[in-house]
DRENZADREN-170597 format. One record per residue (C-alpha): x, y, z; residue number from 1; chain; residue in one letter. Coordinates in nm, 2 decimals, decimal comma, always signed. Layout:
N
@px->X	py->Y	pz->Z	k->NUM	c->A	r->a
...
END
This chain:
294
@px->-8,96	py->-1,84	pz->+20,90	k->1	c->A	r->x
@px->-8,81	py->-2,17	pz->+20,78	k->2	c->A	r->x
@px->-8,67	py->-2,42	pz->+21,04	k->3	c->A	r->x
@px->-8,27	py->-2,45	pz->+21,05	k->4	c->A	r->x
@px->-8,12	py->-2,80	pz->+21,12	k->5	c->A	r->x
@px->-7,82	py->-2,70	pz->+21,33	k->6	c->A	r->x
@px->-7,57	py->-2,99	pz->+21,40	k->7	c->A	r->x
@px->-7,26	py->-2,99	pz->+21,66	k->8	c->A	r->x
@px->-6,93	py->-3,11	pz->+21,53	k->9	c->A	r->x
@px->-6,89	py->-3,45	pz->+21,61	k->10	c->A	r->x
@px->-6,59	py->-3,68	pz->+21,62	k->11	c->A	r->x
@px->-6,60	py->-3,91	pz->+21,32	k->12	c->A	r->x
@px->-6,51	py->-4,30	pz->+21,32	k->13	c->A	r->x
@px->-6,14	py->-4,43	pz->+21,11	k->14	c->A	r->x
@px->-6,32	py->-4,55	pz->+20,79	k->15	c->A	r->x
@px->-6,14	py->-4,86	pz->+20,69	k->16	c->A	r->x
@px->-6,04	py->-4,95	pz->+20,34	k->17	c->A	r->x
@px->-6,25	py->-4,98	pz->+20,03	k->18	c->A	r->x
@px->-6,09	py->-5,30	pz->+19,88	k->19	c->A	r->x
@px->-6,25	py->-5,62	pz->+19,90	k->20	c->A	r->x
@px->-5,98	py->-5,85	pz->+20,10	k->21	c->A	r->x
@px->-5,72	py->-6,00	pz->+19,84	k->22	c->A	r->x
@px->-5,83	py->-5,75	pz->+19,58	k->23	c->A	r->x
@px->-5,63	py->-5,46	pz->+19,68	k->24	c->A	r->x
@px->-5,48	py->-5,26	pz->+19,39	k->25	c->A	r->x
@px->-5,16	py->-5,12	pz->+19,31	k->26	c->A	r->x
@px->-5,22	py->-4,73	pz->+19,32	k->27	c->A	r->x
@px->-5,01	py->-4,48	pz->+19,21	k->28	c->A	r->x
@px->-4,98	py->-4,13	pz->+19,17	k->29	c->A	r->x
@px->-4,85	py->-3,90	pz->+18,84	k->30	c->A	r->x
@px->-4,46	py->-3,94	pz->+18,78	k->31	c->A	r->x
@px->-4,46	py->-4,28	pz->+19,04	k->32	c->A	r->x
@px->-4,23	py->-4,52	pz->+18,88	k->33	c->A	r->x
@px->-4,45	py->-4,84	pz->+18,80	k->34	c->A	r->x
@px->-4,13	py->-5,11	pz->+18,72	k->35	c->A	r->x
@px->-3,79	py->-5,05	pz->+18,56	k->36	c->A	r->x
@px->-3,85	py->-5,39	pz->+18,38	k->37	c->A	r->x
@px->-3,75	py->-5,30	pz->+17,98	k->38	c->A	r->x
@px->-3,96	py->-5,61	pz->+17,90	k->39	c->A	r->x
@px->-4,28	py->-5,46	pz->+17,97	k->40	c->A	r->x
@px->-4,52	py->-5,24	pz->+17,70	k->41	c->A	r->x
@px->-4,64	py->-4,91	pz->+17,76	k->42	c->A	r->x
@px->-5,00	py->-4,87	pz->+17,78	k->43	c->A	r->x
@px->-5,25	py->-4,58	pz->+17,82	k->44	c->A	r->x
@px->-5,15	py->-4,39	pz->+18,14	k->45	c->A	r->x
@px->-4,80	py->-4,39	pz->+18,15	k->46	c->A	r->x
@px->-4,48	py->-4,30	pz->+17,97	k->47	c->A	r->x
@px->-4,12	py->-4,43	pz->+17,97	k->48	c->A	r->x
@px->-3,85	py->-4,18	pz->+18,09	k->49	c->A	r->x
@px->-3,48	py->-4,30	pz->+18,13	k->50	c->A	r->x
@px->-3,61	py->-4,69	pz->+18,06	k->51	c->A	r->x
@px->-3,85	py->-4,66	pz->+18,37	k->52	c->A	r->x
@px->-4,24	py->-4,72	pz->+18,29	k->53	c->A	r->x
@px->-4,39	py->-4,40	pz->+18,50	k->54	c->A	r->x
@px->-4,76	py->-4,31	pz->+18,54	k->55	c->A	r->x
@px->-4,89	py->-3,99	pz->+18,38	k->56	c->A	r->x
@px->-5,23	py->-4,04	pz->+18,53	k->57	c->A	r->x
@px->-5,34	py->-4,13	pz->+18,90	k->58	c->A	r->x
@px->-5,51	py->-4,48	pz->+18,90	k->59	c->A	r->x
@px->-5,44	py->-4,86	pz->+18,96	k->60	c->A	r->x
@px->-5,17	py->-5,02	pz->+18,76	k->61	c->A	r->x
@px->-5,35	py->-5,29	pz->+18,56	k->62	c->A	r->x
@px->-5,10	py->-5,58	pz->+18,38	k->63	c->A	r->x
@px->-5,23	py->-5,82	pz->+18,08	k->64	c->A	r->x
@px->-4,96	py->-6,03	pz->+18,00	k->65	c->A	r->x
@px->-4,68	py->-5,77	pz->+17,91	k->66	c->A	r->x
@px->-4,89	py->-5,48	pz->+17,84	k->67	c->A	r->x
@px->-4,89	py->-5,23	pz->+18,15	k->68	c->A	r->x
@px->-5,19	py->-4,97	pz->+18,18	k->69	c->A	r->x
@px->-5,31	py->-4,74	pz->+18,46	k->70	c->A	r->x
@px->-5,69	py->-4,64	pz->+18,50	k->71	c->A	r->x
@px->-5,74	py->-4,33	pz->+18,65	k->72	c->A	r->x
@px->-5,97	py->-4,35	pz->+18,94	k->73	c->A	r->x
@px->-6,15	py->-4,05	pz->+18,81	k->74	c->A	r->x
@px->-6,20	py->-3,97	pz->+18,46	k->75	c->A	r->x
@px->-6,48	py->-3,93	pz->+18,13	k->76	c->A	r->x
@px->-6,63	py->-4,24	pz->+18,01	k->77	c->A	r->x
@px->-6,44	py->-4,47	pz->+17,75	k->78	c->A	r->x
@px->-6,66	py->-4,63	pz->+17,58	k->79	c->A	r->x
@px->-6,63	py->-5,02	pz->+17,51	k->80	c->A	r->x
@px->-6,82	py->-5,25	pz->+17,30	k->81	c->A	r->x
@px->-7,15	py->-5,41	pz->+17,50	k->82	c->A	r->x
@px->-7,14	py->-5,14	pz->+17,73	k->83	c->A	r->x
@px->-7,53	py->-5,06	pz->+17,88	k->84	c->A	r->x
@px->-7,52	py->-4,68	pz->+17,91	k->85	c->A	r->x
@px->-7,83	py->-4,41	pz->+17,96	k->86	c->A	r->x
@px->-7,79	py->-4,08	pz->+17,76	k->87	c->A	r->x
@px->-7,96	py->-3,81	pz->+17,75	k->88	c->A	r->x
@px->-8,08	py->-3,68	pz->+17,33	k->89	c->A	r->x
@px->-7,88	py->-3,33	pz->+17,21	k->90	c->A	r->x
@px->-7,98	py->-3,31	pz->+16,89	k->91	c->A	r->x
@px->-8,13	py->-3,47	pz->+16,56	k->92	c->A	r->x
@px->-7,99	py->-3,46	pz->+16,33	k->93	c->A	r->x
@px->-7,98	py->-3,62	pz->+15,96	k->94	c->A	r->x
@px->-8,04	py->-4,02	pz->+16,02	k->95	c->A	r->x
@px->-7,88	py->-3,97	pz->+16,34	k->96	c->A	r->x
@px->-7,93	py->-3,88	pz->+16,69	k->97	c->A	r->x
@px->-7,63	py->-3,71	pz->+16,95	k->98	c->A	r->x
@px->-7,65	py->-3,84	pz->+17,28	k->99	c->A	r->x
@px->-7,45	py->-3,70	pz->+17,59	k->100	c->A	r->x
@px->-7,30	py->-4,02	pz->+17,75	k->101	c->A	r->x
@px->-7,06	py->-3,84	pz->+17,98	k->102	c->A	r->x
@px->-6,77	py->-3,93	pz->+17,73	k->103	c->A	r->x
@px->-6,53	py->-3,64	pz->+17,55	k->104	c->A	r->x
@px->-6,73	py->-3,65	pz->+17,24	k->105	c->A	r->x
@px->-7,08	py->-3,71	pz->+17,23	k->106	c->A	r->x
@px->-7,22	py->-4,04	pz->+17,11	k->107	c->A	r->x
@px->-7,40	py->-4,13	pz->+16,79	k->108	c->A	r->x
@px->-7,73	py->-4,30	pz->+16,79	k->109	c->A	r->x
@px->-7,81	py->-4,42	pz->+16,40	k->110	c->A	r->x
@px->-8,20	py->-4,49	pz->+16,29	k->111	c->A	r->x
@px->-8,11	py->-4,76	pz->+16,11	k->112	c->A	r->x
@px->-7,94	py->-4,89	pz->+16,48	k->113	c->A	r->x
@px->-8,30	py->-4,86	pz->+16,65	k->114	c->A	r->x
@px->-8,60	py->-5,04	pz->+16,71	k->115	c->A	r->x
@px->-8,85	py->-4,88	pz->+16,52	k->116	c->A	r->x
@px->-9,24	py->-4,85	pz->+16,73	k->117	c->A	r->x
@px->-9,37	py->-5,21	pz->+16,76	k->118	c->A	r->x
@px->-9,02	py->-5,41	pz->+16,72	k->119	c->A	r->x
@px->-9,16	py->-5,38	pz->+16,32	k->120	c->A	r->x
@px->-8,81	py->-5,50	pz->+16,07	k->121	c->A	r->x
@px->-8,77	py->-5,36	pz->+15,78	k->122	c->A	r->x
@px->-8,57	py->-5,03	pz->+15,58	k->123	c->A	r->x
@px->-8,57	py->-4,71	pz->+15,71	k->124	c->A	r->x
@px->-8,76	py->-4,48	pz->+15,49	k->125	c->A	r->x
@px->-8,80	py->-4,12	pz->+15,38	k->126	c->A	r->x
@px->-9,12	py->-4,10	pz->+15,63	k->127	c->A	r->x
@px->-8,92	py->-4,25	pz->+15,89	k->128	c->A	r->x
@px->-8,66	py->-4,00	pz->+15,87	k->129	c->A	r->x
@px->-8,90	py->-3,71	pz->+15,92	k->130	c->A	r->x
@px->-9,08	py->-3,87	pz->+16,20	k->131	c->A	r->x
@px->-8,71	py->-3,89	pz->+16,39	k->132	c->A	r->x
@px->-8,85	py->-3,62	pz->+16,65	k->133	c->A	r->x
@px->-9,17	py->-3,83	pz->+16,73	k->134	c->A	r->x
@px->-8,99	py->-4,14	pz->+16,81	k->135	c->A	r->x
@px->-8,70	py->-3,90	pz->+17,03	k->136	c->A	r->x
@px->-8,60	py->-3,54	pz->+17,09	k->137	c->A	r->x
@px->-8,39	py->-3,30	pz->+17,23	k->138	c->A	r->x
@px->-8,40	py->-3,36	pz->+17,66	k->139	c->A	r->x
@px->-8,52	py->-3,70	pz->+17,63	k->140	c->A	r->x
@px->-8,33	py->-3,99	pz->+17,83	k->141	c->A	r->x
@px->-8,24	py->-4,33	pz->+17,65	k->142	c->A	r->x
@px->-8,10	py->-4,68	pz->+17,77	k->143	c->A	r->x
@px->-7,86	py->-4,79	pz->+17,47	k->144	c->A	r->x
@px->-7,57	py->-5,02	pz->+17,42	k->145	c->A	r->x
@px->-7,24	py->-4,97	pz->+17,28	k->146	c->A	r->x
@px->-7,22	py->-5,13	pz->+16,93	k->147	c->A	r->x
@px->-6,91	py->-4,96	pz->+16,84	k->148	c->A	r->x
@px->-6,63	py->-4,72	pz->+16,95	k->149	c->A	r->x
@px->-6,44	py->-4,50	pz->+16,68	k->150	c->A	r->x
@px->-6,13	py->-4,45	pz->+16,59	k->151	c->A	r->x
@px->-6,12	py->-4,05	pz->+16,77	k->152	c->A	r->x
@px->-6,32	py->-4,27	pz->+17,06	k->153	c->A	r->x
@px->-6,65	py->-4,12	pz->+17,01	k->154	c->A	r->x
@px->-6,93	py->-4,43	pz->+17,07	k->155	c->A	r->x
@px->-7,21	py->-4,54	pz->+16,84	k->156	c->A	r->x
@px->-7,47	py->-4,67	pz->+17,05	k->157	c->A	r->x
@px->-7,78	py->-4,93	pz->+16,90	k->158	c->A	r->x
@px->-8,13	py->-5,02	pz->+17,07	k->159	c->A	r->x
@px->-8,19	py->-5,30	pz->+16,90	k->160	c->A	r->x
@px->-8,33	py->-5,47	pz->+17,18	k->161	c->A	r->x
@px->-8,69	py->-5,43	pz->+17,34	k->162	c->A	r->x
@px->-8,52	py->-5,37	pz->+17,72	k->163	c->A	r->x
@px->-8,36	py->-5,05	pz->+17,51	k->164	c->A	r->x
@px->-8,57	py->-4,72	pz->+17,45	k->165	c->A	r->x
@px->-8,68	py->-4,40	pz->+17,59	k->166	c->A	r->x
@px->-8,70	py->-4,41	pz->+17,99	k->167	c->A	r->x
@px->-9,02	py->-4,24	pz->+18,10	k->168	c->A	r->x
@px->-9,07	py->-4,14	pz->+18,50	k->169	c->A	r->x
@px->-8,80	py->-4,15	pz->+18,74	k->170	c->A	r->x
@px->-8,45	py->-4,00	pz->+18,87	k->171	c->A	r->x
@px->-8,14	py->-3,99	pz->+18,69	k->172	c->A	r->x
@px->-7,77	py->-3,94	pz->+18,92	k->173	c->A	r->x
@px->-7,53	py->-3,88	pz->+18,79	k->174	c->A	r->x
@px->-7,15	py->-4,05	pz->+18,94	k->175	c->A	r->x
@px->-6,78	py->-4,12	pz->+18,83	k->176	c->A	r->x
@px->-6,80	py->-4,41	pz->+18,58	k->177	c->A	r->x
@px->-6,49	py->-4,59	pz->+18,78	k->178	c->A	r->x
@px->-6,78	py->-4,67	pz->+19,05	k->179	c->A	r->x
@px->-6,97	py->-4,84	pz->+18,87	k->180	c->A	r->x
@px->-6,91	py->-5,19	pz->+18,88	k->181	c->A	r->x
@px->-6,91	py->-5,44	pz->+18,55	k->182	c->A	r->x
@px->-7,17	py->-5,70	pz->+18,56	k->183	c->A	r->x
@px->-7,34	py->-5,96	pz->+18,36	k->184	c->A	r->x
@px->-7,64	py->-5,73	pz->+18,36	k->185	c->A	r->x
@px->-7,67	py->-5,40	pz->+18,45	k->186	c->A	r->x
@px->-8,05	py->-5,38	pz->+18,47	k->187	c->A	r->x
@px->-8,17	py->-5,46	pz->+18,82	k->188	c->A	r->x
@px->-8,56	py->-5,50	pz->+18,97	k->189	c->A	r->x
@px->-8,48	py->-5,45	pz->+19,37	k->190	c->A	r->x
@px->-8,70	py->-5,63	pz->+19,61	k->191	c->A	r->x
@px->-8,76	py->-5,29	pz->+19,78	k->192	c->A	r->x
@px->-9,01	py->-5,17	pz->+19,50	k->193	c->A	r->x
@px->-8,77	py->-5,01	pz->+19,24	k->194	c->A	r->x
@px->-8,53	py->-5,09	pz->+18,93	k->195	c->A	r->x
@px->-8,23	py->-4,94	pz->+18,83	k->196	c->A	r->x
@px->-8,00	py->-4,91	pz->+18,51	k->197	c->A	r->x
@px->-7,66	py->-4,85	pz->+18,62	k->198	c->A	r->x
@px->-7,47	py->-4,73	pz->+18,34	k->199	c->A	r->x
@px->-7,14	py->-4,83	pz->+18,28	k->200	c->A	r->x
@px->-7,09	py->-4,45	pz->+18,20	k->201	c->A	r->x
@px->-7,19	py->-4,33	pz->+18,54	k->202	c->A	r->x
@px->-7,55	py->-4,24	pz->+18,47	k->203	c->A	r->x
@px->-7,76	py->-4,45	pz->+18,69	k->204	c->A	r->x
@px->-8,19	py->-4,45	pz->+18,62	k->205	c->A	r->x
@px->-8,40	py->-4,53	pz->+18,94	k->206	c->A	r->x
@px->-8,78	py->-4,58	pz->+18,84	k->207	c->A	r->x
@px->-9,05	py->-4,74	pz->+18,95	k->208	c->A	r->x
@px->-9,05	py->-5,12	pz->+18,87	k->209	c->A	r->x
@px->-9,33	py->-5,17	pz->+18,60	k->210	c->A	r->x
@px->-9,62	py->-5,44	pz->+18,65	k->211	c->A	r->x
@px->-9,57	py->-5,55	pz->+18,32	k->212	c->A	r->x
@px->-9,34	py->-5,48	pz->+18,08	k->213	c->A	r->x
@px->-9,51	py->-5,37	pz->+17,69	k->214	c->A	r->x
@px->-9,32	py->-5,47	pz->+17,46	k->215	c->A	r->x
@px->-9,52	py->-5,41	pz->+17,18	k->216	c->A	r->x
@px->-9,42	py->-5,02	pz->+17,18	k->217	c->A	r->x
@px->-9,08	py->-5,11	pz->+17,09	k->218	c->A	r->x
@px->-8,93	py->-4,90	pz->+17,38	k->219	c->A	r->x
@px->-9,07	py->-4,60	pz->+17,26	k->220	c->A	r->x
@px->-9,42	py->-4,60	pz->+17,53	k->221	c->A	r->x
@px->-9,45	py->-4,29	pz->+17,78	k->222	c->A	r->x
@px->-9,59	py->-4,36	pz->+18,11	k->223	c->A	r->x
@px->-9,71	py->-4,04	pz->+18,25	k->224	c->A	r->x
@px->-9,93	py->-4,15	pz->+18,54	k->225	c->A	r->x
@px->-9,85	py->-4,01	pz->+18,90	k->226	c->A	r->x
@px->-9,60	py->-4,19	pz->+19,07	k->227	c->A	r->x
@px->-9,72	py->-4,32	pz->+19,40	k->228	c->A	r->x
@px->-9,62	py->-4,12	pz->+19,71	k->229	c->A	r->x
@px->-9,47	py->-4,48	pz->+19,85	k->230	c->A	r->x
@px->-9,27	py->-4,53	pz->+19,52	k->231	c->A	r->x
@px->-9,15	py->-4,18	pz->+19,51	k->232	c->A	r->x
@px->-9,00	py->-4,23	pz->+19,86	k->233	c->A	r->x
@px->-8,84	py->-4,54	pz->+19,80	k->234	c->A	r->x
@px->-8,69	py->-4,35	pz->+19,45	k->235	c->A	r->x
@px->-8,54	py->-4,07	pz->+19,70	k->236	c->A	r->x
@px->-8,44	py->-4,35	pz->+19,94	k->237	c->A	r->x
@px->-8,18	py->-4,50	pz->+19,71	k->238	c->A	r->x
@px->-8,12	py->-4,21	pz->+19,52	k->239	c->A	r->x
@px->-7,96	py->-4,06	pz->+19,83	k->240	c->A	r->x
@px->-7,85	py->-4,40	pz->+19,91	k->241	c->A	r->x
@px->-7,64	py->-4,39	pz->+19,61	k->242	c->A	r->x
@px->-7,51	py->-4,08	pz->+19,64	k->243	c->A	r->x
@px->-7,36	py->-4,17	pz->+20,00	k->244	c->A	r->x
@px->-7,21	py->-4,50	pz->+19,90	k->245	c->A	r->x
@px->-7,04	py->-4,24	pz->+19,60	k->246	c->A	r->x
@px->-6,94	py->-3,98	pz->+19,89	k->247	c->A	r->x
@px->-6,73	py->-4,29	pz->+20,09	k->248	c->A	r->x
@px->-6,62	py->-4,39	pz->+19,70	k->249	c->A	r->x
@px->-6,80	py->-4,75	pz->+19,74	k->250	c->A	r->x
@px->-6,81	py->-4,95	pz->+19,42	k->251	c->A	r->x
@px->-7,18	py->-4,95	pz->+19,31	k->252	c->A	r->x
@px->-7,39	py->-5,24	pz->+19,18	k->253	c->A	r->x
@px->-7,70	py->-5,45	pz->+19,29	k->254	c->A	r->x
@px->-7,61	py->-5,62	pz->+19,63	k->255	c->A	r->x
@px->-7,42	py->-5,28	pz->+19,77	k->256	c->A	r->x
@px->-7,72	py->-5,08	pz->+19,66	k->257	c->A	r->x
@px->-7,97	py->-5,31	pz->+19,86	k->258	c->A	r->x
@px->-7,75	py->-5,33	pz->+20,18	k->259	c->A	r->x
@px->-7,73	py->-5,00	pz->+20,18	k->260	c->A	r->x
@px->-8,09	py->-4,89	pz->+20,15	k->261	c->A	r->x
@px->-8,18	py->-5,16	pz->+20,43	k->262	c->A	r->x
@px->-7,90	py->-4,99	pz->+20,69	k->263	c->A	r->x
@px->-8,05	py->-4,67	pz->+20,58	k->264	c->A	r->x
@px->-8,43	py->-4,74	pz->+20,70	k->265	c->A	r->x
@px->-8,40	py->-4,67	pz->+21,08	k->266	c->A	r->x
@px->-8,32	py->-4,30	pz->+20,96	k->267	c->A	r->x
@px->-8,59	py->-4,09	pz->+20,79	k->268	c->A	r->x
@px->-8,47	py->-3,99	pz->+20,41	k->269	c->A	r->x
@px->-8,33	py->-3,62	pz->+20,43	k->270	c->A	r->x
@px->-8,13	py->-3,74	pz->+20,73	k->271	c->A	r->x
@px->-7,93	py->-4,01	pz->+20,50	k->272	c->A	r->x
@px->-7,75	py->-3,72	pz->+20,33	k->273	c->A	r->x
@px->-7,60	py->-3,65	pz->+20,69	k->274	c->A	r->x
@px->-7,20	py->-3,68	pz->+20,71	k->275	c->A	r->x
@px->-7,27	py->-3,89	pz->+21,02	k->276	c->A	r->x
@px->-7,58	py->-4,09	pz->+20,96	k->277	c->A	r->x
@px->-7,36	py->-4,17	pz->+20,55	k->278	c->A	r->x
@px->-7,06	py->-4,26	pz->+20,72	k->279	c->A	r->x
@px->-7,23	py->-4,50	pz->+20,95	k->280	c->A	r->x
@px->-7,47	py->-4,66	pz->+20,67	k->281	c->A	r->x
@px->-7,19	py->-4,70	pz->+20,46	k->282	c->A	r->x
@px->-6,98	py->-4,84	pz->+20,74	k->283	c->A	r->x
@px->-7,28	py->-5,14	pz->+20,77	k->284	c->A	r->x
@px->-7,29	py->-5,20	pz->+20,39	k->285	c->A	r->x
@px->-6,90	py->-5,23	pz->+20,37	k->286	c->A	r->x
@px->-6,91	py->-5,48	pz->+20,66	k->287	c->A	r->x
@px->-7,15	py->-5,67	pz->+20,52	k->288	c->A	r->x
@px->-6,97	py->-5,69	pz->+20,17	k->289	c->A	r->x
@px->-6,73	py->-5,81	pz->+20,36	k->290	c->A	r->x
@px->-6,92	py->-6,08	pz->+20,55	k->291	c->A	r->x
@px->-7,01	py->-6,19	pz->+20,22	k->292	c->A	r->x
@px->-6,73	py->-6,21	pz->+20,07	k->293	c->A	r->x
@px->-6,54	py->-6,41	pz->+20,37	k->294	c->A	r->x
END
């Protein structure tokens, strides 16, 4: 008969707020009146009833210049131009590739936008085209870039770069885009053994960080060797890392991920997806943020 953890109910600690100091947003809730200012443009998220700008959506009001827009704290993935995203292969089809980014409409992924095997240049042909399911098919995960966002807002994505391509062995989670944080780069080697890709569309990769890097593949290289049982652990370690620092809706990038997995080591990995032992983690990364930040 299989062991049951039983835990008593405990009383838990005040969480404090989220926001860096001096960064706090203006948050407001659907049919809040945002400013009664007639000198102000209406942006995505609100609407202007009786000559009051009110919010349709709930978010934090965002101002540039004149133009007044609310982002909702939780929604699909808009797509914008330079984005890193990882998607996941629906179908082939003719020249093309659908990819599920976690947007309303599912992305676009050309072969003429690709890398084709060994970073070779030149026109796609008629051999090229039939060999689309060799180079990627249906199930298969990718790291793109947005080239493009249409006019209905569906994405075209490009791998034109050799960081770009199929991603081979590791764990994919899967979080609200609004917590991922925008970076210079969103491709990250942690000192504790593994790499991530944090998508900008809330698809974040956690993978073993490669000895060397071939680049002669063109992205398009399998590794299928076992994983280490030491690499596989610190994989689960920040995969359930991440999903804590989600749970007490903590932004995510490098430096959060990395305090966070070093206040979770006194505690074995199962025991990290504990309401108590994520609360108090958490409580040790925001802190040090903080101290950082200060």
């Amino acid at each position: 008969m299989a062991a049951v953890t039983m835990r008593l109910p405990v009383v838990r600690k005040p969480v404090g707020p989220s926001a860096p100091r001096g960064g706090e947003k203006h948050l407001v809730a659907p049919g809040d009146t945002i400013t009664t200012d007639t000198g102000y443009m209406r942006g995505h998220g609100t609407y202007v009833d009786e000559e009051k700008l009110i919010a349709s959506v709930a978010g934090a009001v965002e101002r540039v210049n004149k133009l007044v827009c609310v982002k909702a704290l939780k929604t699909r993935y808009n797509g914008e131009v330079g984005d890193i995203v990882v998607g996941r292969i629906t179908e082939v089809q003719q020249k093309r590739w659908k990819v599920e980014t976690n947007s309303r409409l599912d992305s676009v992924l050309l072969l003429s936008s690709m890398n084709l095997p060994g970073g070779e240049l030149r026109r796609r042909s008629a051999e090229d085209e039939r060999a689309m399911r060799d180079y990627l098919q249906e199930g298969d995960l990718i790291s793109a870039e947005v080239q493009s966002v249409f006019s209905d807002g569906a994405v075209s994505l490009h791998t034109r770069s050799l960081k770009y391509g199929k991603l081979s062995q590791g764990v994919l989670v899967q979080v609200s885009p609004s917590l991922v944080k925008r970076q210079k780069t969103h491709f990250h080697d942690l000192p504790c053994g593994a790499s991530v890709i944090l998508g900008n569309n809330g698809f974040i990769w956690i993978y073993p960080t490669p000895e060397q890097k071939d680049e002669e593949a063109g992205g398009f290289t399998t590794n299928l060797e076992p994983v280490p049982l030491s690499d596989r652990e610190v994989i689960s370690r920040l995969r359930n890392c991440i999903v804590a620092l989600v749970t007490q809706k903590l932004m995510l990038f490098d430096t959060s991920i990395l305090y966070c997995y070093e206040a979770s080591l006194p505690h074995q990995i199962k025991d990290i997806l504990k309401p108590e032992v994520m609360e108090e983690i958490v409580l040790e990364t925001r802190q040090r943020l903080l101290d950082l930040e200060g």
